[in-house]
Backbone as XML, in Angstrom:
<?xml version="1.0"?>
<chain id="A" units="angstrom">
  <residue number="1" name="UNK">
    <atom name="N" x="-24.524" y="-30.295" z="33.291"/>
    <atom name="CA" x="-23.576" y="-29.618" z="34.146"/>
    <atom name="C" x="-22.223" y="-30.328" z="34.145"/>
  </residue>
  <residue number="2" name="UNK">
    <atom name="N" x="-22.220" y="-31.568" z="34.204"/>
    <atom name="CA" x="-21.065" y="-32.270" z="34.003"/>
    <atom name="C" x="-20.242" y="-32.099" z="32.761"/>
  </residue>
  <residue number="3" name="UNK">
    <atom name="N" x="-20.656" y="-31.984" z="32.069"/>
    <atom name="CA" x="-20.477" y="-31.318" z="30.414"/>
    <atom name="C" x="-19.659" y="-30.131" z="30.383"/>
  </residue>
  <residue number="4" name="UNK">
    <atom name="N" x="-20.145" y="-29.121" z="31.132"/>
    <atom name="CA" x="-19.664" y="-27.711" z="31.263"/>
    <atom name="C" x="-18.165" y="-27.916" z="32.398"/>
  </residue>
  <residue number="5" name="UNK">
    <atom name="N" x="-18.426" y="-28.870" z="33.113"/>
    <atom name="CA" x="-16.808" y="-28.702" z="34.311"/>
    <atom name="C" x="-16.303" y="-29.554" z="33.546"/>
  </residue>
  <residue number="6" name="UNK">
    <atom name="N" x="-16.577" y="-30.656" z="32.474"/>
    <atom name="CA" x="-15.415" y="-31.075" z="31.982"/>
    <atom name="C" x="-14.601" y="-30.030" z="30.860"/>
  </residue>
  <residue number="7" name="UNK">
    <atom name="N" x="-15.801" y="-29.395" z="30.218"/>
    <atom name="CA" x="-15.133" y="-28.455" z="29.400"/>
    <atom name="C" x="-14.192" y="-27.367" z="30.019"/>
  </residue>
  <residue number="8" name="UNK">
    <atom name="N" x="-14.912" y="-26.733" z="31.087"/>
    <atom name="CA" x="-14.083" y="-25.848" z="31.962"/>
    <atom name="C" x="-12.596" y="-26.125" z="32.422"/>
  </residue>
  <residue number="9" name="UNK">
    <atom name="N" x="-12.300" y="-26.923" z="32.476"/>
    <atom name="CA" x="-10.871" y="-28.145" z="32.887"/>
    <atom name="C" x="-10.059" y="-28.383" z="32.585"/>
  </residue>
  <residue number="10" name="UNK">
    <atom name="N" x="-10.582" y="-27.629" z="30.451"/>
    <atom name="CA" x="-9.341" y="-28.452" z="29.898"/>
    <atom name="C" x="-8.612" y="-27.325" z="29.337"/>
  </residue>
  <residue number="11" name="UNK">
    <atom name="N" x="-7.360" y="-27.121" z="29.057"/>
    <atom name="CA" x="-6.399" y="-26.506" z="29.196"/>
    <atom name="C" x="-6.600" y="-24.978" z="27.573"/>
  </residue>
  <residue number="12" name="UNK">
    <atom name="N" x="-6.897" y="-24.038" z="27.857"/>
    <atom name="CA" x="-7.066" y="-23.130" z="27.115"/>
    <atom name="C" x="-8.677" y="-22.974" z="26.266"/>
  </residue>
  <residue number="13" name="UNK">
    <atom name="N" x="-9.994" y="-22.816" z="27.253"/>
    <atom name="CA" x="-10.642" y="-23.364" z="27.493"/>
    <atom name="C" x="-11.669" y="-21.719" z="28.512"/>
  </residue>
  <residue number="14" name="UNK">
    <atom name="N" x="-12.623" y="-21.770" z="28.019"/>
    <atom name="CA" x="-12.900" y="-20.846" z="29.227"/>
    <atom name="C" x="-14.605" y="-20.975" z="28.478"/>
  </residue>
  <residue number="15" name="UNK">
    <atom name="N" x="-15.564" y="-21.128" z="29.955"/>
    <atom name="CA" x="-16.562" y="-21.668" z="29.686"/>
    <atom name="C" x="-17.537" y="-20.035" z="29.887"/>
  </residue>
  <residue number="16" name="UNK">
    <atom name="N" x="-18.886" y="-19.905" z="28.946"/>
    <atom name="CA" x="-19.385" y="-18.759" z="28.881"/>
    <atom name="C" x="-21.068" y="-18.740" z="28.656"/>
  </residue>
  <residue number="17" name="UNK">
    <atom name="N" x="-21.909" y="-17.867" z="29.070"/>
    <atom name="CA" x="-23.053" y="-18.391" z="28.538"/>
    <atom name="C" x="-23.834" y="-16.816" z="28.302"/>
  </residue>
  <residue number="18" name="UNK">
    <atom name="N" x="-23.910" y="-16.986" z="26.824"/>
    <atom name="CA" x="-23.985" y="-15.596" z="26.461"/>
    <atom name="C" x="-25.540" y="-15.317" z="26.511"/>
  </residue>
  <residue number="19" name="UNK">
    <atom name="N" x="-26.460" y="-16.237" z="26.838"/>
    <atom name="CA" x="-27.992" y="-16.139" z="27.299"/>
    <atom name="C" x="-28.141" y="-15.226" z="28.564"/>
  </residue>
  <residue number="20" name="UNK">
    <atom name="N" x="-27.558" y="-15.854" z="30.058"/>
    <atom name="CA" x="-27.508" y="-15.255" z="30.905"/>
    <atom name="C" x="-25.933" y="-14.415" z="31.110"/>
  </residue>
  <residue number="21" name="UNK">
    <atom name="N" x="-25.440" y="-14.066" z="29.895"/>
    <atom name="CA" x="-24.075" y="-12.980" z="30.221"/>
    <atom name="C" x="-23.258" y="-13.461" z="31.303"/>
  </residue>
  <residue number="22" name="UNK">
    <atom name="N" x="-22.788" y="-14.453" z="31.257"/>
    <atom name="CA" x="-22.060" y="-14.995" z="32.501"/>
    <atom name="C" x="-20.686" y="-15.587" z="31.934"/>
  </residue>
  <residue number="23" name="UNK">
    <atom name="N" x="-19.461" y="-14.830" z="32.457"/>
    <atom name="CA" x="-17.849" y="-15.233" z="32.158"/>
    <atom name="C" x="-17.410" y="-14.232" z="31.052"/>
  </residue>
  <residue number="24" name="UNK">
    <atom name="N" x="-18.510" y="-12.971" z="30.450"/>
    <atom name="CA" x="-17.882" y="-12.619" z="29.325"/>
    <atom name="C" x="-16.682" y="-11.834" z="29.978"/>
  </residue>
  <residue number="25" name="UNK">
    <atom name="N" x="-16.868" y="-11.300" z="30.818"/>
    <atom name="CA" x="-15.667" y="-10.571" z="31.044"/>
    <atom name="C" x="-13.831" y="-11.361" z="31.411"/>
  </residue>
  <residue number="26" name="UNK">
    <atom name="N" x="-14.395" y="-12.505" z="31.917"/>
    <atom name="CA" x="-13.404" y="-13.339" z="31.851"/>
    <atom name="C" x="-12.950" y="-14.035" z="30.158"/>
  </residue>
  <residue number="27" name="UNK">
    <atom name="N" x="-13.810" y="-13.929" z="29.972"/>
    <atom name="CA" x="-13.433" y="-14.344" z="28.325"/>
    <atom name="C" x="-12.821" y="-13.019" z="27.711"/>
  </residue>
  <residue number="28" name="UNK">
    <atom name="N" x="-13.182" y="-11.638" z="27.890"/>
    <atom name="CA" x="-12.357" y="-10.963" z="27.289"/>
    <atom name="C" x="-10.776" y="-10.828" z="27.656"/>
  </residue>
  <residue number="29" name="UNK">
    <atom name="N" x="-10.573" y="-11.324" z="28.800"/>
    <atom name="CA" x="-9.839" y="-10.565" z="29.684"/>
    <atom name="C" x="-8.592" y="-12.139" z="29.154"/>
  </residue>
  <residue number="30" name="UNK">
    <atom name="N" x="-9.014" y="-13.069" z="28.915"/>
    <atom name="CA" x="-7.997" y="-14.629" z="28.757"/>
    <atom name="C" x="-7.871" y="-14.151" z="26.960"/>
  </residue>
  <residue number="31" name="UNK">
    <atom name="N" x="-8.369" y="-13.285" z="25.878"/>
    <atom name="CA" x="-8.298" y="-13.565" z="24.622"/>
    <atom name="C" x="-7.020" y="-12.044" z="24.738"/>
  </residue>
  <residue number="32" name="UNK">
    <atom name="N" x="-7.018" y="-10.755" z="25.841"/>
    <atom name="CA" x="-6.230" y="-10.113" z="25.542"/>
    <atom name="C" x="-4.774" y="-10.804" z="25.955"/>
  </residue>
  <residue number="33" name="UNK">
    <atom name="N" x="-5.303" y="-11.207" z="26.933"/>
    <atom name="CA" x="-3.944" y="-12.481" z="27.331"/>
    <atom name="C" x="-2.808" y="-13.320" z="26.324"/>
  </residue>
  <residue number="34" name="UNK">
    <atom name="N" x="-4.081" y="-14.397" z="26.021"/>
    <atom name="CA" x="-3.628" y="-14.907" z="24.408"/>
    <atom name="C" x="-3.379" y="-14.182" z="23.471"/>
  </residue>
  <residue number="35" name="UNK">
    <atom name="N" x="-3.430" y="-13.413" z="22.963"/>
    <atom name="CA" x="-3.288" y="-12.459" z="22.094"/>
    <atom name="C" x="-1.943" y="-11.568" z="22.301"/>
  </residue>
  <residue number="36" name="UNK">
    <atom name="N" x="-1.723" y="-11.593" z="23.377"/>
    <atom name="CA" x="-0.824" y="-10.651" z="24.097"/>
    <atom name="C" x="-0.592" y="-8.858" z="23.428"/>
  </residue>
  <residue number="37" name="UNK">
    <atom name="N" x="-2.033" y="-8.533" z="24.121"/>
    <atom name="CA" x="-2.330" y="-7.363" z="23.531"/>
    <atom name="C" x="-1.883" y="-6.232" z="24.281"/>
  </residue>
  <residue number="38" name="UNK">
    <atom name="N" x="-1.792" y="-4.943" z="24.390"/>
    <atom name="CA" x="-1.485" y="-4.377" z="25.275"/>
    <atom name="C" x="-2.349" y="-2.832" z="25.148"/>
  </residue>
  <residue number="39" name="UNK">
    <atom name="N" x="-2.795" y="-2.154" z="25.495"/>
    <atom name="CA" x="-3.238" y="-0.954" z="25.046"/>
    <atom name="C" x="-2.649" y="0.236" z="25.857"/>
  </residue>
  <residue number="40" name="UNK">
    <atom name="N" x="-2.552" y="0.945" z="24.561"/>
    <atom name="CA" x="-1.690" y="2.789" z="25.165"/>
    <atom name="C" x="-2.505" y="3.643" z="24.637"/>
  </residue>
  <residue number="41" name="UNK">
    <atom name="N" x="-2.681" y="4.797" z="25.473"/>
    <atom name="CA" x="-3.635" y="5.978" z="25.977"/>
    <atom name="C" x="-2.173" y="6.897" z="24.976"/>
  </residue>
  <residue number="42" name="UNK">
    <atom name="N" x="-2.912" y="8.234" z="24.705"/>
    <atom name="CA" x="-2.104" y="9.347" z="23.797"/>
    <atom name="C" x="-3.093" y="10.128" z="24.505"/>
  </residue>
  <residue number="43" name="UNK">
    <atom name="N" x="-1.810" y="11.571" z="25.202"/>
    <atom name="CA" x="-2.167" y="12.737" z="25.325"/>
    <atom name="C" x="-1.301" y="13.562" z="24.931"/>
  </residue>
  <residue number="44" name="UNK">
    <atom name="N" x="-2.132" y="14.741" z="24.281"/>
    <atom name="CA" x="-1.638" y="16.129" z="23.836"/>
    <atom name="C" x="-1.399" y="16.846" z="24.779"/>
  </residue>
  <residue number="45" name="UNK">
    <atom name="N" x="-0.620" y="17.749" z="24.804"/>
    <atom name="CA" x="0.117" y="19.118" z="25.631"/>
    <atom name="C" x="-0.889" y="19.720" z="26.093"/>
  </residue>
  <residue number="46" name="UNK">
    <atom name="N" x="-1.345" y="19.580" z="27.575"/>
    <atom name="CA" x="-2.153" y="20.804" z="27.621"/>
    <atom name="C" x="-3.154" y="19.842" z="27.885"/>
  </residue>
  <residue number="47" name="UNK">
    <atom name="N" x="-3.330" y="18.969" z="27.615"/>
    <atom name="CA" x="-4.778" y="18.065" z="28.015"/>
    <atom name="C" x="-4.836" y="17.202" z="28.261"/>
  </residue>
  <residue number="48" name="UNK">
    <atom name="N" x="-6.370" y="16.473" z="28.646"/>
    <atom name="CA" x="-6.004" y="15.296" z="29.558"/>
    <atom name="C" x="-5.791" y="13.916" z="28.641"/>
  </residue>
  <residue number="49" name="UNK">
    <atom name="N" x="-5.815" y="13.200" z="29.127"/>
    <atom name="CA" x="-5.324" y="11.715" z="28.694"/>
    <atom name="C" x="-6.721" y="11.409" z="28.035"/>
  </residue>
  <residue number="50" name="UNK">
    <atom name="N" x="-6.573" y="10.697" z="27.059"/>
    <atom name="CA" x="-7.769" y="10.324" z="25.913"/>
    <atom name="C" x="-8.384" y="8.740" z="26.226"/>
  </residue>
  <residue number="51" name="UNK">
    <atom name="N" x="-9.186" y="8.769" z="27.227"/>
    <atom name="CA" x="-9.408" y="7.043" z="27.562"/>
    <atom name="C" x="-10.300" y="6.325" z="26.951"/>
  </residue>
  <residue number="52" name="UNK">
    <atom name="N" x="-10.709" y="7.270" z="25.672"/>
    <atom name="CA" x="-11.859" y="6.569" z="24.892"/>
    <atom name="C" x="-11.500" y="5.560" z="23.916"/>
  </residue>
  <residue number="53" name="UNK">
    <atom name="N" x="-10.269" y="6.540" z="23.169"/>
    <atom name="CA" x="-9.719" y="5.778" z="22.099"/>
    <atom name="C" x="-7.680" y="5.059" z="22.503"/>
  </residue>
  <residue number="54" name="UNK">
    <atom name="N" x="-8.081" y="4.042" z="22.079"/>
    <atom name="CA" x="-6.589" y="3.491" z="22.707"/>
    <atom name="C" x="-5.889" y="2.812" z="21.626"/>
  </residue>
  <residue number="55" name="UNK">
    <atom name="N" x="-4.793" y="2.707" z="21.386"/>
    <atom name="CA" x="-3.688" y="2.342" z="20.210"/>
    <atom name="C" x="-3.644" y="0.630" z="20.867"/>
  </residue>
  <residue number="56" name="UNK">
    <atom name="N" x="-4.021" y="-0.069" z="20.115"/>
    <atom name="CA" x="-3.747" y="-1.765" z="20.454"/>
    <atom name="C" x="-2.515" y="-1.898" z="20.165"/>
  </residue>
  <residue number="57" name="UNK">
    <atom name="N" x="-1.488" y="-2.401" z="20.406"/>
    <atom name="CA" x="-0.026" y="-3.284" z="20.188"/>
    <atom name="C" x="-0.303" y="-4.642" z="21.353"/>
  </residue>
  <residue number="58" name="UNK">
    <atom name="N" x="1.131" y="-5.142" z="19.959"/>
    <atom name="CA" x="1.547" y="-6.406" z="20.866"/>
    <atom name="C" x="2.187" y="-6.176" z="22.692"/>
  </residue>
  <residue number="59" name="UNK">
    <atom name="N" x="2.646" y="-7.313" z="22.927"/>
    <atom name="CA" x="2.987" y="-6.561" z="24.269"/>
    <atom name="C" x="4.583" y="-6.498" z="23.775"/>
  </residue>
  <residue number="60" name="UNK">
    <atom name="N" x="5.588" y="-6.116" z="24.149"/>
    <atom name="CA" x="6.788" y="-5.645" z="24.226"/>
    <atom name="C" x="7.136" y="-4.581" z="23.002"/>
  </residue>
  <residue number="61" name="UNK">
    <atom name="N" x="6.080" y="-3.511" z="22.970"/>
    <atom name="CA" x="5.970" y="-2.714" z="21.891"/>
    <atom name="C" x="6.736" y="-1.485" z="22.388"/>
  </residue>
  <residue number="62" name="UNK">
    <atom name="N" x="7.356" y="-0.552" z="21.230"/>
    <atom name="CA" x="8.193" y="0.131" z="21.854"/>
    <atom name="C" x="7.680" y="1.653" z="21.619"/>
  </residue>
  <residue number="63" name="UNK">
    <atom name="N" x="8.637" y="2.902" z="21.887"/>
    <atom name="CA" x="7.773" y="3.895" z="21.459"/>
    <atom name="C" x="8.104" y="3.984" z="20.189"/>
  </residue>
  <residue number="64" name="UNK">
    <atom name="N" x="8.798" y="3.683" z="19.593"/>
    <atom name="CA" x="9.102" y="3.442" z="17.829"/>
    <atom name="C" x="7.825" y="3.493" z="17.759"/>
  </residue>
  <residue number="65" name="UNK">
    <atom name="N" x="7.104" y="1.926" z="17.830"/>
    <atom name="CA" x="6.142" y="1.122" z="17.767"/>
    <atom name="C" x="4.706" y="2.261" z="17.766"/>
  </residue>
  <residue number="66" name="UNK">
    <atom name="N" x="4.722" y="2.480" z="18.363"/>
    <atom name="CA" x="3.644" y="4.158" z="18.841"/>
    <atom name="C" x="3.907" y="4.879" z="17.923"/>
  </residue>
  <residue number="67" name="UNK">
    <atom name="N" x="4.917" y="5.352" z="17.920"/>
    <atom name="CA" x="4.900" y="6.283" z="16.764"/>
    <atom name="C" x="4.394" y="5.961" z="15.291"/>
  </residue>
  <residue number="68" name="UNK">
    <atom name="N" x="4.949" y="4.394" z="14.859"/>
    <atom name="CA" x="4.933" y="4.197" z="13.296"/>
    <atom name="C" x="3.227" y="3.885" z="13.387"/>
  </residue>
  <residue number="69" name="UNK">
    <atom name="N" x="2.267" y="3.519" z="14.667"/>
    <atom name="CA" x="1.191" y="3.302" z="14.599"/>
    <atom name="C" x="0.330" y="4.381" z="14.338"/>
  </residue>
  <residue number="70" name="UNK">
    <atom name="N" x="0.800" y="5.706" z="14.874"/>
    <atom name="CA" x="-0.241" y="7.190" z="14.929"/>
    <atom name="C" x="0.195" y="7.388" z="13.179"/>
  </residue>
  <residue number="71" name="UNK">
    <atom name="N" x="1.246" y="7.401" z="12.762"/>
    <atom name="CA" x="1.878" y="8.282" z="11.425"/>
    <atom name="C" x="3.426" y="7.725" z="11.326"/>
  </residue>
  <residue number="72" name="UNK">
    <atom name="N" x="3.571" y="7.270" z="9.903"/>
    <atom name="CA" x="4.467" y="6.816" z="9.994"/>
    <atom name="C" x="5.396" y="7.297" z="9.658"/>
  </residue>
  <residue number="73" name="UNK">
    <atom name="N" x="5.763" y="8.882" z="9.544"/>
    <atom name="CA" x="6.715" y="10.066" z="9.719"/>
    <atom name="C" x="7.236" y="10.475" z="10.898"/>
  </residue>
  <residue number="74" name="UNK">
    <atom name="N" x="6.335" y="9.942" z="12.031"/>
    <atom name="CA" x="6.564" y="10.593" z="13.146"/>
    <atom name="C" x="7.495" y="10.180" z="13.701"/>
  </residue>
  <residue number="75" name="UNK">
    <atom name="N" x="8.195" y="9.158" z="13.778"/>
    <atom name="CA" x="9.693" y="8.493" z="14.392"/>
    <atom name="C" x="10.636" y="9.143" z="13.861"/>
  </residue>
  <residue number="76" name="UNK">
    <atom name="N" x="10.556" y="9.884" z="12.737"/>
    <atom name="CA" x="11.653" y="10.511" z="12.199"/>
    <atom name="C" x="11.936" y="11.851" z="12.562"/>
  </residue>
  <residue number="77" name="UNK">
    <atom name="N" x="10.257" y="12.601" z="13.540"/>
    <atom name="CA" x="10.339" y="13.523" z="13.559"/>
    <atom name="C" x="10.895" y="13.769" z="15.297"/>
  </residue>
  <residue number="78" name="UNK">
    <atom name="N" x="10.281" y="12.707" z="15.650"/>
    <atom name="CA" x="10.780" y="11.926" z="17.114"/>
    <atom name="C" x="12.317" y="13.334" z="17.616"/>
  </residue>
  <residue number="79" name="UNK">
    <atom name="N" x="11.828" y="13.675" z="18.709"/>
    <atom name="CA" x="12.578" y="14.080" z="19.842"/>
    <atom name="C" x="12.762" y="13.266" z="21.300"/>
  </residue>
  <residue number="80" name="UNK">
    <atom name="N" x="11.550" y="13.915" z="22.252"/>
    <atom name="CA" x="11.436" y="12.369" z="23.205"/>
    <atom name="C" x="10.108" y="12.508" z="23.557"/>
  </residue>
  <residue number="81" name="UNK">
    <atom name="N" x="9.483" y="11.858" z="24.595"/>
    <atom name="CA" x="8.350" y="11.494" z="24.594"/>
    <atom name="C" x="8.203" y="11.219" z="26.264"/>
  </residue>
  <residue number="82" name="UNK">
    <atom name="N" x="6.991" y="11.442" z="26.561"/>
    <atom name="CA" x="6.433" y="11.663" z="28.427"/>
    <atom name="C" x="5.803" y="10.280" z="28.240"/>
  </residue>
  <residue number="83" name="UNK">
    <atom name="N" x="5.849" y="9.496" z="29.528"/>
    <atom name="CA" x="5.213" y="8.438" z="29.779"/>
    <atom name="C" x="4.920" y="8.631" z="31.233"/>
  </residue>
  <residue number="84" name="UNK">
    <atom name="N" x="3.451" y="8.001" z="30.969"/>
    <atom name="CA" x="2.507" y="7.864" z="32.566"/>
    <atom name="C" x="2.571" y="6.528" z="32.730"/>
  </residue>
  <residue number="85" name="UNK">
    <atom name="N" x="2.744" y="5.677" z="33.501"/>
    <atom name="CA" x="2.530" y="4.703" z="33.682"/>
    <atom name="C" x="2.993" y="3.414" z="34.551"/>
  </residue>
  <residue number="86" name="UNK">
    <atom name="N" x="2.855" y="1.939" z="33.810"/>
    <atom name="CA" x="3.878" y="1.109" z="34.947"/>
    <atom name="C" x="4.979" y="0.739" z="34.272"/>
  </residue>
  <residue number="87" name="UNK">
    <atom name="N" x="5.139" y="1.219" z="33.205"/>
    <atom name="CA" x="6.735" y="0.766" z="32.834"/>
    <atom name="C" x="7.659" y="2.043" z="32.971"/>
  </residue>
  <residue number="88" name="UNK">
    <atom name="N" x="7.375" y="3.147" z="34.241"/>
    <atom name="CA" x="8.045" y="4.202" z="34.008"/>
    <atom name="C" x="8.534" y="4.143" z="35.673"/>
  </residue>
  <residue number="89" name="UNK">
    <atom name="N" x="9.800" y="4.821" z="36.160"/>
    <atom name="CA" x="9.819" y="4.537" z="37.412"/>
    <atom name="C" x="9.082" y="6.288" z="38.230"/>
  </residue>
  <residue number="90" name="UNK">
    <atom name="N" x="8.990" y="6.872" z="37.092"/>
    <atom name="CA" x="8.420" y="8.409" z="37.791"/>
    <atom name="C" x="7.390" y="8.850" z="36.771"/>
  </residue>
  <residue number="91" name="UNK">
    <atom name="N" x="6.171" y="9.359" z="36.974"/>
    <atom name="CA" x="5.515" y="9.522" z="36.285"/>
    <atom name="C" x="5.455" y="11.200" z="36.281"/>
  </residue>
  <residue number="92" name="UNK">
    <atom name="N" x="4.988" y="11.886" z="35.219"/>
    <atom name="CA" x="5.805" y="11.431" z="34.150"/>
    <atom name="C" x="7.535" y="11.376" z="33.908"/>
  </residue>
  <residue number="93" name="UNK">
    <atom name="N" x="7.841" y="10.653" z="32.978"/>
    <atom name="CA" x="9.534" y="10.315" z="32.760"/>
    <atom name="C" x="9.504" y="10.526" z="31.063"/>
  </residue>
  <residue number="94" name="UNK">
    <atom name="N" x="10.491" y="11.184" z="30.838"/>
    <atom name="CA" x="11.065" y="11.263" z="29.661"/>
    <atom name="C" x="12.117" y="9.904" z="28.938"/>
  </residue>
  <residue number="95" name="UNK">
    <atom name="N" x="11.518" y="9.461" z="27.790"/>
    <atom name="CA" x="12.031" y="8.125" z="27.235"/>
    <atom name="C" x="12.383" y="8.697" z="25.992"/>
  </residue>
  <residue number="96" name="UNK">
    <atom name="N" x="12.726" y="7.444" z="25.460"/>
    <atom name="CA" x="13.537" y="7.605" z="23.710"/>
    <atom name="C" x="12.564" y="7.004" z="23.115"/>
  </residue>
  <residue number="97" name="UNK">
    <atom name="N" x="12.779" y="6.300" z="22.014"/>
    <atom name="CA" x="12.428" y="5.243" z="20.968"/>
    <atom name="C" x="12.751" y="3.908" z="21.578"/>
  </residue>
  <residue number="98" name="UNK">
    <atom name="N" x="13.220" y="3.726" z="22.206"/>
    <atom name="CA" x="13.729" y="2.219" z="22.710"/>
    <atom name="C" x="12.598" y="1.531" z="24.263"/>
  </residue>
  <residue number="99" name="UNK">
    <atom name="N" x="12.117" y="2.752" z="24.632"/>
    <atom name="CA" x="11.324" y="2.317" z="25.786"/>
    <atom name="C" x="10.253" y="1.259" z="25.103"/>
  </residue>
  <residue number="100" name="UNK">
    <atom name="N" x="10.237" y="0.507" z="26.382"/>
    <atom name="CA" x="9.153" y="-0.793" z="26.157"/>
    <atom name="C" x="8.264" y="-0.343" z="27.190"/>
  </residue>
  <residue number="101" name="UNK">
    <atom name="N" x="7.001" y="-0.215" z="26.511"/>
    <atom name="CA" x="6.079" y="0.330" z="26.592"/>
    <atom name="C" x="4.682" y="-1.155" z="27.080"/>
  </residue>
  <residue number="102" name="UNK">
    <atom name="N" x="4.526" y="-0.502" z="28.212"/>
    <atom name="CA" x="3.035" y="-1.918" z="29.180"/>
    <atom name="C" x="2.192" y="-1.315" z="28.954"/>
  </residue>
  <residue number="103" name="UNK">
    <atom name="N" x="0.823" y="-1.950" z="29.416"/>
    <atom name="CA" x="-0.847" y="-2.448" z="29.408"/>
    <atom name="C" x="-0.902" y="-0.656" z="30.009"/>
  </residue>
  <residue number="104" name="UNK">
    <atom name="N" x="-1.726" y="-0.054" z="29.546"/>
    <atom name="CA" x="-2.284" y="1.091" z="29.576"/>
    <atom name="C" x="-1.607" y="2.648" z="30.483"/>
  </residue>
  <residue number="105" name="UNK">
    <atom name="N" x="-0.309" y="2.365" z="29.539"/>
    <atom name="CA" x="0.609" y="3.529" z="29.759"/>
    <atom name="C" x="0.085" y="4.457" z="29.028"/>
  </residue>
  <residue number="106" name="UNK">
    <atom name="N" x="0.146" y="5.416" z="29.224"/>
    <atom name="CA" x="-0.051" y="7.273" z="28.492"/>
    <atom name="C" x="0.706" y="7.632" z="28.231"/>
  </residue>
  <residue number="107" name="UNK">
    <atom name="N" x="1.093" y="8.335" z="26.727"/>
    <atom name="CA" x="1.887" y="8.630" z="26.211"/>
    <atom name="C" x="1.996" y="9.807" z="25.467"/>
  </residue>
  <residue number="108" name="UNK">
    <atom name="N" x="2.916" y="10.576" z="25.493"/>
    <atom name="CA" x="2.588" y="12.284" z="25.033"/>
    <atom name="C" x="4.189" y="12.389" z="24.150"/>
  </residue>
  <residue number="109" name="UNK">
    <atom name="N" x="4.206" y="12.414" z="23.163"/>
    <atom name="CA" x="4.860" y="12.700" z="22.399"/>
    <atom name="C" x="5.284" y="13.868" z="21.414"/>
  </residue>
  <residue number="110" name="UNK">
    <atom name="N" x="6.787" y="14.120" z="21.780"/>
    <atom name="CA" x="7.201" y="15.763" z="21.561"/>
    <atom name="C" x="7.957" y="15.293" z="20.372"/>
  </residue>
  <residue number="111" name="UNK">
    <atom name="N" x="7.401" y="15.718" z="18.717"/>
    <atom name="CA" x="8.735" y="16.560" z="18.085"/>
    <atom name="C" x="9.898" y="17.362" z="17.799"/>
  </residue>
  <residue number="112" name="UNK">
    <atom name="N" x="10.465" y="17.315" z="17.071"/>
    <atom name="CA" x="11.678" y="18.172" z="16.720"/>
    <atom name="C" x="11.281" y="19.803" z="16.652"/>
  </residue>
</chain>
């Protein structure tokens, strides 16, 4: 036990015990951290938000960033785009290509 709080202690570090399933969720939750991952939800016109499948980016990803990830034509085809979320001050809000896009915003994107 002494073993485990010294390990626990030391700086980037997160203690787990995958016998009795104990800390995994804290271990996932410190590697999206480190990682500085962010995940965005895509919905189509007309329907609801897709929470199964989610687009991974870094964090300060933009809607460029979204776009060149679904198809990488689609920024060109880019008009503007609906955002749900916490980087929006009204949900939904109409953005450009330049919006910086947080941790599990929804995103619905309109062509030309």
């Amino acid at each position: 036990m002494e073993e485990v709080d010294r390990l626990a202690r030391k700086p980037n570090s997160v203690v787990i015990s995958c016998g009795m399933k104990l800390n995994l969720d804290y271990l996932l939750e410190m590697l999206w951290e480190y990682l500085a991952l962010t995940c965005i939800y895509t919905k189509k016109r007309g329907q609801r938000p897709d929470f199964t499948d989610a687009i991974i980016l870094r964090k300060g990803a933009s809607v460029e960033h979204v776009c060149h990830r679904i198809h990488r034509s689609l920024a060109s085809q880019f008009k503007y785009a609906l955002v749900w979320g916490t980087s929006t001050k009204y949900s939904p809000q109409r953005v450009g290509l330049t919006h910086t896009m947080e941790h599990e915003d929804v995103i619905q994107i309109v062509k030309k």
